[in-house]
HTML snippet that shows the backbone in 3Dmol.js (N, CA, C, O; Angstrom):
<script src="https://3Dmol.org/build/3Dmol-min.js"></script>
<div id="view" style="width:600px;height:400px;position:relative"></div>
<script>
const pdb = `
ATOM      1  N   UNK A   1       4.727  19.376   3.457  1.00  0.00           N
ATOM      2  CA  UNK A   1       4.595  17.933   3.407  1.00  0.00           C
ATOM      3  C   UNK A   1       3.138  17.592   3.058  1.00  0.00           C
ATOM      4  O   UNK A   1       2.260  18.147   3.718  1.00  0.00           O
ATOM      5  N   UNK A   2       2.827  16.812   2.174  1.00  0.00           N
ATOM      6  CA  UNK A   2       1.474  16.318   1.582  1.00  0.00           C
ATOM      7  C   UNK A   2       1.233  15.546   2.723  1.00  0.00           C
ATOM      8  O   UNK A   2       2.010  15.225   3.622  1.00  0.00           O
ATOM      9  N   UNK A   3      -0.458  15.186   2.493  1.00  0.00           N
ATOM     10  CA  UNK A   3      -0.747  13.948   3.460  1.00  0.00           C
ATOM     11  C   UNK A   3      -0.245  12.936   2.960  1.00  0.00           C
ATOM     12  O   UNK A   3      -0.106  12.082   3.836  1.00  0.00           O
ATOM     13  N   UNK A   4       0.301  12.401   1.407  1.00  0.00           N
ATOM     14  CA  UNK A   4       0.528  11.213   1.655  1.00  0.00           C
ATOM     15  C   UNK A   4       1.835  11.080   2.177  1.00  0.00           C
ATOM     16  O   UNK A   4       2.025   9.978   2.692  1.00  0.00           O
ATOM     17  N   UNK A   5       2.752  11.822   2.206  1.00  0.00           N
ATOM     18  CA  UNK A   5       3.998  11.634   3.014  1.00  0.00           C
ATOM     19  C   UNK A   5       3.532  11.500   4.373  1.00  0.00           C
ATOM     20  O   UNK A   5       4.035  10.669   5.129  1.00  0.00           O
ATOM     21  N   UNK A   6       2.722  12.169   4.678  1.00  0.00           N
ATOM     22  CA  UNK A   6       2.558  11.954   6.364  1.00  0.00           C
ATOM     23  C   UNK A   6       1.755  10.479   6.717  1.00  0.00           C
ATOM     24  O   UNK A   6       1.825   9.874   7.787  1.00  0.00           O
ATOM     25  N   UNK A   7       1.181  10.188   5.827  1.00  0.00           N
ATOM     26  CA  UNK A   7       0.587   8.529   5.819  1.00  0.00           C
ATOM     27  C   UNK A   7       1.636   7.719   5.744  1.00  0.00           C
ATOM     28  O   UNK A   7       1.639   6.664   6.379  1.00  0.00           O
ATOM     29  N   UNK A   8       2.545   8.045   5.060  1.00  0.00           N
ATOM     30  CA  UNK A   8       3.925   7.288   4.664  1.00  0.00           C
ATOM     31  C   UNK A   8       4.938   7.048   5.872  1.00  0.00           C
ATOM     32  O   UNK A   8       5.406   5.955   6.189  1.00  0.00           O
ATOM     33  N   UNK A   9       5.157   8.112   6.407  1.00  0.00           N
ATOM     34  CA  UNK A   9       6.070   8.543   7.536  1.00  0.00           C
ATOM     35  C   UNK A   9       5.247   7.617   8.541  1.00  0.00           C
ATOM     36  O   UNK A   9       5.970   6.718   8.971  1.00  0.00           O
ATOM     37  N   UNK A  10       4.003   7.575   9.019  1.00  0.00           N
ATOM     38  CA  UNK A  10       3.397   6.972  10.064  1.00  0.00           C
ATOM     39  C   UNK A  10       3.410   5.498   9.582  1.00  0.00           C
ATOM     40  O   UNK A  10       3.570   4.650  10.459  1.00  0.00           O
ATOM     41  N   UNK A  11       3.299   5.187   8.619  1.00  0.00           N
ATOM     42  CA  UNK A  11       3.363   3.589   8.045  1.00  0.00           C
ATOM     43  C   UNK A  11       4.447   2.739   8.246  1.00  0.00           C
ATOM     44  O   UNK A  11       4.438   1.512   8.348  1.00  0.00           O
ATOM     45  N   UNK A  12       6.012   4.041   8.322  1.00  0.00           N
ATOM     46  CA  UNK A  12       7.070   3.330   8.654  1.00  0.00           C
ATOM     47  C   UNK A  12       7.414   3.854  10.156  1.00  0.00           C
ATOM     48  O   UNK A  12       8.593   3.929  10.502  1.00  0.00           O
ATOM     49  N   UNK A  13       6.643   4.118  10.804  1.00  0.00           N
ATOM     50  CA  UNK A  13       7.145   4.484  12.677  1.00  0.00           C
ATOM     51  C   UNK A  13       5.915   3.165  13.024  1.00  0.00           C
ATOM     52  O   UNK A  13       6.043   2.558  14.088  1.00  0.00           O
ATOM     53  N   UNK A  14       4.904   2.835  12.192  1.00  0.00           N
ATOM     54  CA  UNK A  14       3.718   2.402  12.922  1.00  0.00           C
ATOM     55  C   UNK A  14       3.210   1.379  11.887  1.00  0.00           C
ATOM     56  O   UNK A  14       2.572   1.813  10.928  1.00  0.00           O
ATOM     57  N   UNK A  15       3.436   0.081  11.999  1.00  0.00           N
ATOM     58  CA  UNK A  15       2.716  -0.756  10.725  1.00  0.00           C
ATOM     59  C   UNK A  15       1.248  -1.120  11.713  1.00  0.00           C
ATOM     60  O   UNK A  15       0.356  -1.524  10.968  1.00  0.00           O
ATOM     61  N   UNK A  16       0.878  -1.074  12.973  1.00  0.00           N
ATOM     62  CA  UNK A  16      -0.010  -1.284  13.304  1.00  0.00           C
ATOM     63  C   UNK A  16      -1.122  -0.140  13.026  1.00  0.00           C
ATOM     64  O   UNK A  16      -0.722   0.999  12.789  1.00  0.00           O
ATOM     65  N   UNK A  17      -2.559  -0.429  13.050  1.00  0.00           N
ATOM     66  CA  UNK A  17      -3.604   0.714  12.901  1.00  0.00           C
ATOM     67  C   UNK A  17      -3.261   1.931  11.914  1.00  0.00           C
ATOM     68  O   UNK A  17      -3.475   3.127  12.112  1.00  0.00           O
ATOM     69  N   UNK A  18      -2.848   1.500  11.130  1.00  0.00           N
ATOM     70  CA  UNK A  18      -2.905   1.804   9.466  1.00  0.00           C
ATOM     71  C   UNK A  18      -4.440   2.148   9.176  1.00  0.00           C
ATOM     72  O   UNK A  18      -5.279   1.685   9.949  1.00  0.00           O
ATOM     73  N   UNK A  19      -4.844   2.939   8.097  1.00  0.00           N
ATOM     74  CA  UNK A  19      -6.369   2.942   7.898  1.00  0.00           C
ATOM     75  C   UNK A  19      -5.997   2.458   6.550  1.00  0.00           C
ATOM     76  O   UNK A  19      -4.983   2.590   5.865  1.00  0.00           O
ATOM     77  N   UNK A  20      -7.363   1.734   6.345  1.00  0.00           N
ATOM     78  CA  UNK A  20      -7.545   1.168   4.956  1.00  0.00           C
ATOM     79  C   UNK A  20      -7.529   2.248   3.831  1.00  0.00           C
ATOM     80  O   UNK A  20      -6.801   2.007   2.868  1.00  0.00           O
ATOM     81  N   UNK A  21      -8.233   3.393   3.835  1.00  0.00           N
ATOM     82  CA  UNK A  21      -8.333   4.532   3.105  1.00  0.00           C
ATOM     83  C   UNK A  21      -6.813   4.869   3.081  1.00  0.00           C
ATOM     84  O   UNK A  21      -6.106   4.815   2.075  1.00  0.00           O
ATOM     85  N   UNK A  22      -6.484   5.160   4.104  1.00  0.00           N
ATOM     86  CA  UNK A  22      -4.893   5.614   3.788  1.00  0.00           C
ATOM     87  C   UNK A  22      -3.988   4.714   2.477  1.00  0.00           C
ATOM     88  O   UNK A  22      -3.632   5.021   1.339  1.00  0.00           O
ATOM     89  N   UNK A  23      -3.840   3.322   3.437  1.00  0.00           N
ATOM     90  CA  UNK A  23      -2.764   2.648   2.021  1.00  0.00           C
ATOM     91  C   UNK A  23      -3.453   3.051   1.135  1.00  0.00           C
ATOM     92  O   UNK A  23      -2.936   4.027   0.592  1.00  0.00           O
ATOM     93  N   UNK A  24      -4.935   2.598   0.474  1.00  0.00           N
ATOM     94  CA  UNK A  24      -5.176   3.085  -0.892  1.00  0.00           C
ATOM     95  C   UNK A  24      -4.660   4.086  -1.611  1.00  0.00           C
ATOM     96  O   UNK A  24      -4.215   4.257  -2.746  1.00  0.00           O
ATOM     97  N   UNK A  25      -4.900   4.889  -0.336  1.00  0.00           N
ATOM     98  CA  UNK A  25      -4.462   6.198  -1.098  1.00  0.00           C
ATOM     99  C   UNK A  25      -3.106   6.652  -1.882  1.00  0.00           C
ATOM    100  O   UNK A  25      -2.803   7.281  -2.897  1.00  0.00           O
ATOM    101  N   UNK A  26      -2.330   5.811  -0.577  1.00  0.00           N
ATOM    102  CA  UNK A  26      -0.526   5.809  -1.151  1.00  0.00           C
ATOM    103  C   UNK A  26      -0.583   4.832  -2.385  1.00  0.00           C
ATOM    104  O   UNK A  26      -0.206   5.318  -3.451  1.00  0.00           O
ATOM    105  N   UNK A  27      -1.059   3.347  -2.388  1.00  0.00           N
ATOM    106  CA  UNK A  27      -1.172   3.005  -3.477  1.00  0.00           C
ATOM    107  C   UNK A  27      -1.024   3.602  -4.847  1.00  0.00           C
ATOM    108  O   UNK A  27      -0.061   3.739  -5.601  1.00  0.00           O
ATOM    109  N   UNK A  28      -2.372   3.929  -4.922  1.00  0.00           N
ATOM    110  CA  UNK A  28      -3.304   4.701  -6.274  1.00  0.00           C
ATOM    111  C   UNK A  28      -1.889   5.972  -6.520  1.00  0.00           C
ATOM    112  O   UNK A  28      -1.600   6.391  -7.641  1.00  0.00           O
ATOM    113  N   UNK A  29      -1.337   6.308  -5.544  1.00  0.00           N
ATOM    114  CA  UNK A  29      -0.550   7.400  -5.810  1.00  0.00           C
ATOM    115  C   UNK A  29       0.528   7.039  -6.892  1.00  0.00           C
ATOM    116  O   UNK A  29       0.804   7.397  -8.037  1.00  0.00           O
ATOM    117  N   UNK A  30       1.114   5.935  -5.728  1.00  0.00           N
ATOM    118  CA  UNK A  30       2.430   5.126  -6.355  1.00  0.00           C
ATOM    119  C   UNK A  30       2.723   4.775  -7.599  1.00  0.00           C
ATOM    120  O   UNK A  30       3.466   5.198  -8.484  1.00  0.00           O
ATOM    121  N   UNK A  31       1.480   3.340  -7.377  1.00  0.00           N
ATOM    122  CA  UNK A  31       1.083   2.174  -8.116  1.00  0.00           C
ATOM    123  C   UNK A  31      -0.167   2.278  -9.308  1.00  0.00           C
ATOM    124  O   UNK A  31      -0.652   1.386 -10.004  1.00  0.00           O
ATOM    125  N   UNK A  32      -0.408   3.423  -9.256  1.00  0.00           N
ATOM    126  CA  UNK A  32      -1.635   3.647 -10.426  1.00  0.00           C
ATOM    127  C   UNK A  32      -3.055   2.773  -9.736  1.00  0.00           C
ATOM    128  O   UNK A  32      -3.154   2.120  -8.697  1.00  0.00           O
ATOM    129  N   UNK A  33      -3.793   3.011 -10.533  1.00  0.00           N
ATOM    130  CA  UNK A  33      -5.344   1.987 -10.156  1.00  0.00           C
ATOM    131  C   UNK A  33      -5.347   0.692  -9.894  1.00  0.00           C
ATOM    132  O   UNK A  33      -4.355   0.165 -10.397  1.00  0.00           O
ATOM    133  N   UNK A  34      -5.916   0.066  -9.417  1.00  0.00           N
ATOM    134  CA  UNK A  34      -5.870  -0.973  -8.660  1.00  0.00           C
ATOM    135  C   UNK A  34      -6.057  -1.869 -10.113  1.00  0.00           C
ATOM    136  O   UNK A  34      -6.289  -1.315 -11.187  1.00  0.00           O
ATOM    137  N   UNK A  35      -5.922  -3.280  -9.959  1.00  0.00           N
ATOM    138  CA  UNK A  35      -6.031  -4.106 -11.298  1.00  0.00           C
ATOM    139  C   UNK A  35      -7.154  -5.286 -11.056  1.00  0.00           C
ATOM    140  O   UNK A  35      -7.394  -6.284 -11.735  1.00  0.00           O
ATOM    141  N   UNK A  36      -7.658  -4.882 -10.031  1.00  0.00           N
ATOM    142  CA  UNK A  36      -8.570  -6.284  -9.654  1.00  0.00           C
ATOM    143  C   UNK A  36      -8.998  -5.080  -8.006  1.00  0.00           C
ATOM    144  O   UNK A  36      -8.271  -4.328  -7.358  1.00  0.00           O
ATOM    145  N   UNK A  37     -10.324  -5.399  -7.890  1.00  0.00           N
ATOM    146  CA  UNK A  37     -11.311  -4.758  -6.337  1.00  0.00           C
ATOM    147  C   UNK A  37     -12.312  -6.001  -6.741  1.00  0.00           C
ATOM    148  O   UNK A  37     -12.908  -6.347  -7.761  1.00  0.00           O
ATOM    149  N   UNK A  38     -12.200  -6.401  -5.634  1.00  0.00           N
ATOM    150  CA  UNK A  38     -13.410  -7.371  -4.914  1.00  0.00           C
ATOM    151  C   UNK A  38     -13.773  -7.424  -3.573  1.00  0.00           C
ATOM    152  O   UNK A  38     -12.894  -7.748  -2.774  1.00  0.00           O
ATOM    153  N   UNK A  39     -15.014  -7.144  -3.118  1.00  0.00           N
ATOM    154  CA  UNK A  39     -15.088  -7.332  -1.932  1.00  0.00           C
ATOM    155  C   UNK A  39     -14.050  -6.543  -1.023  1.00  0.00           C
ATOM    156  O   UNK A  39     -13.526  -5.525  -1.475  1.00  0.00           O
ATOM    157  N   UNK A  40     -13.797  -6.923   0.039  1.00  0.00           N
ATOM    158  CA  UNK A  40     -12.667  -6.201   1.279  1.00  0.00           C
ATOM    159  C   UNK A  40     -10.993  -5.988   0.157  1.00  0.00           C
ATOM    160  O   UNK A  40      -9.928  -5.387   0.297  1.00  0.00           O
ATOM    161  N   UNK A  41     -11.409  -6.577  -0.549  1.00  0.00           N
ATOM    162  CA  UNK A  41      -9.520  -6.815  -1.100  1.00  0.00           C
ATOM    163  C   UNK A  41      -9.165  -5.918  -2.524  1.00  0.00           C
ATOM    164  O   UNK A  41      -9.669  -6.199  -3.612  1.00  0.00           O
ATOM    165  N   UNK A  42      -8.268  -4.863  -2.324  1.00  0.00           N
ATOM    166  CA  UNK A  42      -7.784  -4.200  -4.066  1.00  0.00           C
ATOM    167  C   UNK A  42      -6.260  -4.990  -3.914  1.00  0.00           C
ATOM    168  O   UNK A  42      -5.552  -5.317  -2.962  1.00  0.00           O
ATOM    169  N   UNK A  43      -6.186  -5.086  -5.185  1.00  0.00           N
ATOM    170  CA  UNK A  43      -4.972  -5.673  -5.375  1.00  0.00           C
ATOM    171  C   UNK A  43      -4.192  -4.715  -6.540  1.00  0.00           C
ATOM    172  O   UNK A  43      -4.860  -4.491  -7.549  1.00  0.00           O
ATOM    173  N   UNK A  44      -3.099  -4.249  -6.490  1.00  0.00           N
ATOM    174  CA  UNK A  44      -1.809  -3.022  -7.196  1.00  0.00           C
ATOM    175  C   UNK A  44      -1.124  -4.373  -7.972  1.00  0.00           C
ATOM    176  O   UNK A  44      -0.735  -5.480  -7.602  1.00  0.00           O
ATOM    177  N   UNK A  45      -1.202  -3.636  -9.267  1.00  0.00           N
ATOM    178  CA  UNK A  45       0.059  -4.599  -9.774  1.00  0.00           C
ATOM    179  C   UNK A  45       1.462  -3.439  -9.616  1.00  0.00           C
ATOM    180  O   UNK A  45       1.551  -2.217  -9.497  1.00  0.00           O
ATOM    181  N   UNK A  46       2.284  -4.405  -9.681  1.00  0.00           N
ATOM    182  CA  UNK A  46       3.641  -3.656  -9.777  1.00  0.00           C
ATOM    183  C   UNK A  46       4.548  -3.579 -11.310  1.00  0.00           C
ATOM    184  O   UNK A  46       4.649  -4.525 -12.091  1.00  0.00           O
ATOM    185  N   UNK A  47       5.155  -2.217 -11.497  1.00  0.00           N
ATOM    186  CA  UNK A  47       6.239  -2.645 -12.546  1.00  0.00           C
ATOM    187  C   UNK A  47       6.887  -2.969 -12.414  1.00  0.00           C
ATOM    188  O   UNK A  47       7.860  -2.220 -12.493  1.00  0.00           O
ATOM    189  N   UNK A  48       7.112  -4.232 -12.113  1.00  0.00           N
ATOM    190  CA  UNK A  48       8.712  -4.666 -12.196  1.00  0.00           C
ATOM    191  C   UNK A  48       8.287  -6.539 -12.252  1.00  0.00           C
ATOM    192  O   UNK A  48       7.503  -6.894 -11.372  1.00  0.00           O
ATOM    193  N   UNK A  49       8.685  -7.416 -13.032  1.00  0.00           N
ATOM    194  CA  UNK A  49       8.915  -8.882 -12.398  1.00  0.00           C
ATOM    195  C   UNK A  49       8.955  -9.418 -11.720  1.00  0.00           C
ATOM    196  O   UNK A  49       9.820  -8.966 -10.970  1.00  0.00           O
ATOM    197  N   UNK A  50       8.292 -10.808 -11.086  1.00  0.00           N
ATOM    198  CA  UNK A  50       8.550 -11.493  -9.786  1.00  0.00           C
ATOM    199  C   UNK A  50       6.858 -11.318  -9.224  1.00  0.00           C
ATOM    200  O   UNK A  50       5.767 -11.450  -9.779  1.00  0.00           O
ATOM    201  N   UNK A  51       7.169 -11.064  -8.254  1.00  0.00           N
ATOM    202  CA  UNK A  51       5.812 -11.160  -7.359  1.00  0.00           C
ATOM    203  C   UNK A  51       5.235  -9.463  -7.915  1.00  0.00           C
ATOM    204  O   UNK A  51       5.829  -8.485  -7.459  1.00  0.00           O
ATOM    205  N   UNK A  52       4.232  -9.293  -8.762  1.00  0.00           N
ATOM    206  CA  UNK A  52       3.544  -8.470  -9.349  1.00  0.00           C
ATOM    207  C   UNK A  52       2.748  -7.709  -8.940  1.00  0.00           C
ATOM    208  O   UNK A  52       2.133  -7.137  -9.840  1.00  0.00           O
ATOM    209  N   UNK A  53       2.367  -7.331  -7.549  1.00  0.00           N
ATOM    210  CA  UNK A  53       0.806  -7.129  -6.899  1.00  0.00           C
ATOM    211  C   UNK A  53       1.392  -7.555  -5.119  1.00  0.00           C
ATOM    212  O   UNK A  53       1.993  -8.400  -4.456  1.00  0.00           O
ATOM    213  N   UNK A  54       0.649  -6.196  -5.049  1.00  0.00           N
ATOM    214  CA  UNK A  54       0.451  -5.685  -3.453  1.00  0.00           C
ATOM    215  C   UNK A  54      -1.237  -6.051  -3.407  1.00  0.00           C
ATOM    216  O   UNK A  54      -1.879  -5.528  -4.317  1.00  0.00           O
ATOM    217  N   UNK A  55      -1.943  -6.820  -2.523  1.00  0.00           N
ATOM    218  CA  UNK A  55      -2.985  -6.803  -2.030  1.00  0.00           C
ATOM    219  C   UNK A  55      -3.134  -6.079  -1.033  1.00  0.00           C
ATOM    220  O   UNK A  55      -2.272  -6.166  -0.158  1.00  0.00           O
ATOM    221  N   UNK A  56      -4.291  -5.116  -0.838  1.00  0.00           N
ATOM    222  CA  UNK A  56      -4.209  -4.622   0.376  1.00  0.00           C
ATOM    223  C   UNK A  56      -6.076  -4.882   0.750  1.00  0.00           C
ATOM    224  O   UNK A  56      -7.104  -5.015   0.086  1.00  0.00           O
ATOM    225  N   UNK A  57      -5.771  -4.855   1.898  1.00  0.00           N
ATOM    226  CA  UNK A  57      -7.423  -6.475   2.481  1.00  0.00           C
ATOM    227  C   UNK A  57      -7.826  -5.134   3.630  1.00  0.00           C
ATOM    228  O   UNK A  57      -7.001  -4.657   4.410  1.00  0.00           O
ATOM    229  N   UNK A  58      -9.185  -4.709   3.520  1.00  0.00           N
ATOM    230  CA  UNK A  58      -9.636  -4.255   3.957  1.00  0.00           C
ATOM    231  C   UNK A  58     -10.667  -5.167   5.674  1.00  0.00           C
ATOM    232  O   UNK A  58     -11.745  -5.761   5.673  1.00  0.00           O
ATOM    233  N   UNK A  59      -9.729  -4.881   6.830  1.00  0.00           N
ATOM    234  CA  UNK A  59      -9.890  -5.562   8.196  1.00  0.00           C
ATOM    235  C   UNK A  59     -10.749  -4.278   9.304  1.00  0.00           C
ATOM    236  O   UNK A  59     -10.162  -3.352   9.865  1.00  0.00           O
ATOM    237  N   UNK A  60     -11.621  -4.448   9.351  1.00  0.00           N
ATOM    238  CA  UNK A  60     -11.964  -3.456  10.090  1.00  0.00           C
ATOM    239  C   UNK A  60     -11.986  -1.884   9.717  1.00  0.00           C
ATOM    240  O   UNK A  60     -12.551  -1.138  10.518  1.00  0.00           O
ATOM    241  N   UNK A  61     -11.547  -1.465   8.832  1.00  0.00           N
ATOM    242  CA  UNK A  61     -10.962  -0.396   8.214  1.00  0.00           C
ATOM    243  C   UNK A  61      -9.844  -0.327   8.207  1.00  0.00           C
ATOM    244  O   UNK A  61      -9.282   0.476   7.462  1.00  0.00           O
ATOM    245  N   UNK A  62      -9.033  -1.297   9.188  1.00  0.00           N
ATOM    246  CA  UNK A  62      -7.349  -0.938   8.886  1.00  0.00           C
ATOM    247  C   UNK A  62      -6.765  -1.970   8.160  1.00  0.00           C
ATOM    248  O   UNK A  62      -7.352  -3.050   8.224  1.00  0.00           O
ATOM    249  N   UNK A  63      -5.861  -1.915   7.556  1.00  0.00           N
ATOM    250  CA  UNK A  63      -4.412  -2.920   6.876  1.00  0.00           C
ATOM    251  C   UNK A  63      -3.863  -3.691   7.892  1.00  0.00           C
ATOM    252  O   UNK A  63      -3.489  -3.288   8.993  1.00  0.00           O
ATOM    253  N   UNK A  64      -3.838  -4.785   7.473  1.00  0.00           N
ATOM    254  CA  UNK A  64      -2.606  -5.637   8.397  1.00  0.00           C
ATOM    255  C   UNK A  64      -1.365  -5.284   8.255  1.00  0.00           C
ATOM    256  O   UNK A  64      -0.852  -4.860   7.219  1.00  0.00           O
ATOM    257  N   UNK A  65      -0.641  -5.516   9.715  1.00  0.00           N
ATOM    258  CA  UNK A  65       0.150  -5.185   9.446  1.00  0.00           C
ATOM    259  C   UNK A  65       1.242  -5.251   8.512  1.00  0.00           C
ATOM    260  O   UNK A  65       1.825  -4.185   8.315  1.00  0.00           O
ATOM    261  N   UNK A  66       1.774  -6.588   7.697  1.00  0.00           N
ATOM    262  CA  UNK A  66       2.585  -7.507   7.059  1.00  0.00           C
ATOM    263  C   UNK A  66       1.908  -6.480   5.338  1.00  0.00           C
ATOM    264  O   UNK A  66       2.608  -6.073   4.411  1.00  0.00           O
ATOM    265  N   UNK A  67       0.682  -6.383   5.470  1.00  0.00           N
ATOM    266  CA  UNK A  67       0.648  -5.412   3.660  1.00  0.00           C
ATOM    267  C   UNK A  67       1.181  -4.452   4.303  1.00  0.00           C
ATOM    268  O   UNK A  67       2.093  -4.166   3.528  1.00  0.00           O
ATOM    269  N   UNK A  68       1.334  -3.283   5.720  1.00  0.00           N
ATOM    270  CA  UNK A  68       1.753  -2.512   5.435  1.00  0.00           C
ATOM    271  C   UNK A  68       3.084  -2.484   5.080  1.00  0.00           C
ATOM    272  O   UNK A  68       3.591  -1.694   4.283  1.00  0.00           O
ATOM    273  N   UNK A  69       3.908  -3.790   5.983  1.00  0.00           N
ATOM    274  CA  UNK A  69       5.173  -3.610   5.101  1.00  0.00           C
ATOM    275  C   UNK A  69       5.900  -4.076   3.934  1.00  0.00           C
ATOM    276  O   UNK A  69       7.046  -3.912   3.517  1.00  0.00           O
ATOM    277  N   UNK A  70       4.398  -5.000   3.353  1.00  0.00           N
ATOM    278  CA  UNK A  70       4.368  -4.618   1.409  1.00  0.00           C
ATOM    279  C   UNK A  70       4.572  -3.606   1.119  1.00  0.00           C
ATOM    280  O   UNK A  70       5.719  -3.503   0.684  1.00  0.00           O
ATOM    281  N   UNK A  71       4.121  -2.856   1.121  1.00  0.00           N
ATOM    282  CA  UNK A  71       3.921  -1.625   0.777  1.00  0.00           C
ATOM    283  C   UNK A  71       4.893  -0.687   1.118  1.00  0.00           C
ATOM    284  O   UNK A  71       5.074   0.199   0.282  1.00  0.00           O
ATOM    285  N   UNK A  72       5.681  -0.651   2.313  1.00  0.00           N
ATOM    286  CA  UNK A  72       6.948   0.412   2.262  1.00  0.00           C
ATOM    287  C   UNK A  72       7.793  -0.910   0.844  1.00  0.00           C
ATOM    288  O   UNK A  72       7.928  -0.631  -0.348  1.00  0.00           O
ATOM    289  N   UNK A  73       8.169  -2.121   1.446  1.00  0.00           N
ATOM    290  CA  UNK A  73       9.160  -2.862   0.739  1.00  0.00           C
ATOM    291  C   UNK A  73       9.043  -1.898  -1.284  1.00  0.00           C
ATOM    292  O   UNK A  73       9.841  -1.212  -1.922  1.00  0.00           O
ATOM    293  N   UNK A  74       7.836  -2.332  -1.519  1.00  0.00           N
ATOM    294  CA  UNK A  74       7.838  -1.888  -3.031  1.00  0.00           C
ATOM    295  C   UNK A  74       7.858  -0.594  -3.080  1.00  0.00           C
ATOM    296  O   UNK A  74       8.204  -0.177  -4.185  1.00  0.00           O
ATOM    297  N   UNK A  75       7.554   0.434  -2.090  1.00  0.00           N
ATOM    298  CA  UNK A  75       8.159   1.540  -2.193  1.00  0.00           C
ATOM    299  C   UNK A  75       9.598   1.962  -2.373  1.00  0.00           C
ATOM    300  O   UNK A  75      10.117   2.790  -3.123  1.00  0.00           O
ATOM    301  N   UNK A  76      10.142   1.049  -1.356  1.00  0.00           N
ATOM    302  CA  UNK A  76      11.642   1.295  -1.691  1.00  0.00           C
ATOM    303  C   UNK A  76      12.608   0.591  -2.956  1.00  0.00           C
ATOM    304  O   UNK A  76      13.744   0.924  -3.293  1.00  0.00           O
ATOM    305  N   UNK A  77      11.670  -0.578  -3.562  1.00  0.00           N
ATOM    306  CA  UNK A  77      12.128  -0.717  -4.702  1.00  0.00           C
ATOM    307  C   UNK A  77      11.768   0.016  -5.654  1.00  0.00           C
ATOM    308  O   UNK A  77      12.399  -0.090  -6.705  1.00  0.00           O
ATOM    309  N   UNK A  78      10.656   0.972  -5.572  1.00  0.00           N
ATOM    310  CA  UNK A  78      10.040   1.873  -7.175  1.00  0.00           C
ATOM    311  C   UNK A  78      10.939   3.208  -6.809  1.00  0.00           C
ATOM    312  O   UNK A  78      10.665   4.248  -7.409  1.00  0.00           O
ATOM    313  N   UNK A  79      12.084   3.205  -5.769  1.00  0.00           N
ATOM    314  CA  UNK A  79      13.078   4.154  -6.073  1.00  0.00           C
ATOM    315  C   UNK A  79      14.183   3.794  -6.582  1.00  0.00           C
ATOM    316  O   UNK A  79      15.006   4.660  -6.879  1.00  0.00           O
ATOM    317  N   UNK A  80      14.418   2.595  -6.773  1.00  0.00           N
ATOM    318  CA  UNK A  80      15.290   2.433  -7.168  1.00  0.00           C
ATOM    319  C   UNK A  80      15.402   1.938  -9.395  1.00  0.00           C
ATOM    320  O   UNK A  80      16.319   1.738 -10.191  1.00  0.00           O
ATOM    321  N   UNK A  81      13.726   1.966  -9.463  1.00  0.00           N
ATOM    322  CA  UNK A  81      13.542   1.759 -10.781  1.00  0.00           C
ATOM    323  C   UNK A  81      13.930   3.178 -11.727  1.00  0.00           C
ATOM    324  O   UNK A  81      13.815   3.154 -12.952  1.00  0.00           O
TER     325      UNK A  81
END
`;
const viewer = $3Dmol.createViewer("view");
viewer.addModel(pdb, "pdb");
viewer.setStyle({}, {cartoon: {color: "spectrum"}});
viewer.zoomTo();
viewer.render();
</script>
């Protein structure tokens, strides 16, 4: 099992205390390079139509919780693309 599965696996037992480094990381994996970094905030565009872009907001070092479950949600739609 890679670390990012194990970041993954903990993201969906645990949307709280997420590390910021982590989502990126699943991101960049997923979602390719970020399309916009400013300040605390990278923002992922997505392939697919509709709402285009996962922001993920750098809080302390961790993710809120609500991007982390951006982030499973468009996971489970980029299996189904």
């Amino acid at each position: 099992m890679t670390s990012i599965d194990k970041i993954i696996r903990q993201m969906e037992t645990q949307t709280n205390g997420v590390r910021f480094e982590d989502a990126v990381k699943v991101c960049r994996k997923y979602f390719g390079p970020p399309r916009a970094s400013s300040g605390s905030h990278i923002v992922f565009k997505m392939p697919w139509q509709g709402d285009p872009r996962i922001n993920v907001q750098n809080r302390g070092g961790l993710v809120k919780p609500y991007q982390v479950r951006q982030i499973l949600l468009a996971l489970e739609r980029l299996k189904t693309l």
